[in-house]
C-alpha positions as a Markdown table, in Angstrom:
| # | Residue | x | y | z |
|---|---|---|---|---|
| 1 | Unk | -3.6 | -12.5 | -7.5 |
| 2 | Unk | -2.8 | -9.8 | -9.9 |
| 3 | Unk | -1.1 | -12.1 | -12.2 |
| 4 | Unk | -4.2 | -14.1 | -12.4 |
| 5 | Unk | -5.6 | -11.1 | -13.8 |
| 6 | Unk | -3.2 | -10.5 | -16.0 |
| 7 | Unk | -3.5 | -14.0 | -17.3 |
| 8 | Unk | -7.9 | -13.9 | -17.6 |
| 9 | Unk | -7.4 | -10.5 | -19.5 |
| 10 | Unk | -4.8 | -12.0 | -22.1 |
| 11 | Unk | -7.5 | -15.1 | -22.4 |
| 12 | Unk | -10.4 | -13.0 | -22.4 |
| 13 | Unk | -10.9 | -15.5 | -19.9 |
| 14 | Unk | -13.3 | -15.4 | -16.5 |
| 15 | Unk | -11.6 | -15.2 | -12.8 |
| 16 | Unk | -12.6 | -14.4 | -8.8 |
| 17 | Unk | -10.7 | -11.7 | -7.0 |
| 18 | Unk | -11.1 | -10.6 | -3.9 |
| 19 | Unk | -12.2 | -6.1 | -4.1 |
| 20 | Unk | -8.8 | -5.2 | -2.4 |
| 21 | Unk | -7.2 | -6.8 | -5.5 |
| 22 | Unk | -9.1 | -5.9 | -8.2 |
| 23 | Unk | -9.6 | -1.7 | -6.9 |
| 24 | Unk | -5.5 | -1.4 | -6.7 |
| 25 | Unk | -4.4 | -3.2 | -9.9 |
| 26 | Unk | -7.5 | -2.3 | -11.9 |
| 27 | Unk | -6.2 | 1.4 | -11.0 |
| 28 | Unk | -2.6 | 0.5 | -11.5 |
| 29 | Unk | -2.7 | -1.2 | -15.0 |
| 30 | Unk | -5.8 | 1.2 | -15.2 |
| 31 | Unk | -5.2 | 1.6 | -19.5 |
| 32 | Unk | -4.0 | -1.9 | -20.1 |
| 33 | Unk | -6.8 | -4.2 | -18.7 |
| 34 | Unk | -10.2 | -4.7 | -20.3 |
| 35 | Unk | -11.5 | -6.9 | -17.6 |
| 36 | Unk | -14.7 | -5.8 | -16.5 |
| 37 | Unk | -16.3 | -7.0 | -13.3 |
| 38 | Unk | -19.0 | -9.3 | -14.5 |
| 39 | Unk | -21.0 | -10.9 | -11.5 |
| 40 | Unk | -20.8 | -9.3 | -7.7 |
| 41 | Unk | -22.9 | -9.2 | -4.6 |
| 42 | Unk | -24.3 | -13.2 | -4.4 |
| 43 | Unk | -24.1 | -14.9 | -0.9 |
| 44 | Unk | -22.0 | -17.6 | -2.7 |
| 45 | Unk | -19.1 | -15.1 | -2.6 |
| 46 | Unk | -19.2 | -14.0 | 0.8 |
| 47 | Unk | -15.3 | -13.7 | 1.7 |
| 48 | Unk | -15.4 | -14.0 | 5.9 |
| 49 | Unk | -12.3 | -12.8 | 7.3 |
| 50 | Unk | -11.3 | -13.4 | 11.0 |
| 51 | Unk | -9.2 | -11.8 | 13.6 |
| 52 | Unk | -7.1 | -13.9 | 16.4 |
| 53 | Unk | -5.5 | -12.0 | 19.3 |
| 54 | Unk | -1.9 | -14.0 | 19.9 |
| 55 | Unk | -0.8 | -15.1 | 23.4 |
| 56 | Unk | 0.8 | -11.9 | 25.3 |
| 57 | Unk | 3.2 | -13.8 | 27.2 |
| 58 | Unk | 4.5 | -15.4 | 24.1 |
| 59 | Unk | 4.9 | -12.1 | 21.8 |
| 60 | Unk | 5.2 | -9.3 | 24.2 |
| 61 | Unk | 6.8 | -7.1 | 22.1 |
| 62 | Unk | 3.0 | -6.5 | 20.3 |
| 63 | Unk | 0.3 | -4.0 | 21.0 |
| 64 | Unk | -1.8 | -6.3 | 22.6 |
| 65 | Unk | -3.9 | -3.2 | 23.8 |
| 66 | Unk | -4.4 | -2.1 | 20.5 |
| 67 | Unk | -5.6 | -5.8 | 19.8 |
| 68 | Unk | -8.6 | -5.8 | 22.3 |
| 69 | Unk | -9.7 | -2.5 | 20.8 |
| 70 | Unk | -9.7 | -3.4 | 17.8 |
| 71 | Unk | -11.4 | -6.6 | 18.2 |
| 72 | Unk | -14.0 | -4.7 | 20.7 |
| 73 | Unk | -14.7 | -2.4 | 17.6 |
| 74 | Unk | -14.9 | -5.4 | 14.9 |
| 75 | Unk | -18.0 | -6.7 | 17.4 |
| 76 | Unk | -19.2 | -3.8 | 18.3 |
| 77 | Unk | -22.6 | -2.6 | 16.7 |
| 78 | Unk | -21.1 | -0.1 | 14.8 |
| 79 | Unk | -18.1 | -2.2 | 13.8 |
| 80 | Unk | -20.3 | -5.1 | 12.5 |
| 81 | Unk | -22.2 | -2.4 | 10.2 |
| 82 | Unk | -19.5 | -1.1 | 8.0 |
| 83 | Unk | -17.5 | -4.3 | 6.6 |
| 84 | Unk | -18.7 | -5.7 | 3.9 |
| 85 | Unk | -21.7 | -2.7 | 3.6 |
| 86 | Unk | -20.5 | -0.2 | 1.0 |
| 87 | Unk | -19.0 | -2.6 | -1.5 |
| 88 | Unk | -19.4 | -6.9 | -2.1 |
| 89 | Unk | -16.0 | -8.3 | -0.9 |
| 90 | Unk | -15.4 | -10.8 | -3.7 |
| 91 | Unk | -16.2 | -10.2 | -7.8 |
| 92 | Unk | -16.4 | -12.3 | -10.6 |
| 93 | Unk | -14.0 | -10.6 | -13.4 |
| 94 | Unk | -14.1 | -11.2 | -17.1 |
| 95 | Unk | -13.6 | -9.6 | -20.6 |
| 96 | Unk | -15.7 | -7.1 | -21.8 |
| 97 | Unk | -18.6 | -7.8 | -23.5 |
């Protein structure tokens, strides 16, 4: 994904990243992009992500405890709250007007 943002800001072209993406290049190639984000926030971009606990007798060698806490937290009240709330998950990225 970071090369695609290398390639929008040489074209002064638009691109999608995902916030992840665009918060740790932006801040590592922090004086050499002038890609702005441009669009961020619509429904259309929602970004789900989804977590699978694997078969314990196949891969016991994992934390399969730590697993079923952390998939109690992700549906827990408090756990549903906080992804996604501070920040939209995907942006719309282009040059600067």
């Amino acid at each position: 994904m970071g090369k695609v943002l290398q390639m929008a800001d040489e074209l002064q072209a638009y691109t999608l990243t995902d916030r992840g993406t665009w918060l740790a290049y932006k801040h590592a190639q922090q004086s050499r992009l002038a890609l702005k984000i441009v669009f961020s926030g619509d429904p259309a971009l929602y970004n789900p992500y989804g977590v699978i606990a694997l078969n314990p007798e196949r891969y016991p060698e994992l934390n399969h405890q730590g697993v079923k806490a952390f998939i109690s937290w992700l549906i827990s009240p408090e756990g549903r709250q906080l992804p996604g709330k501070q920040h939209p998950a995907v942006y719309a990225i282009g040059p600067h007007p």
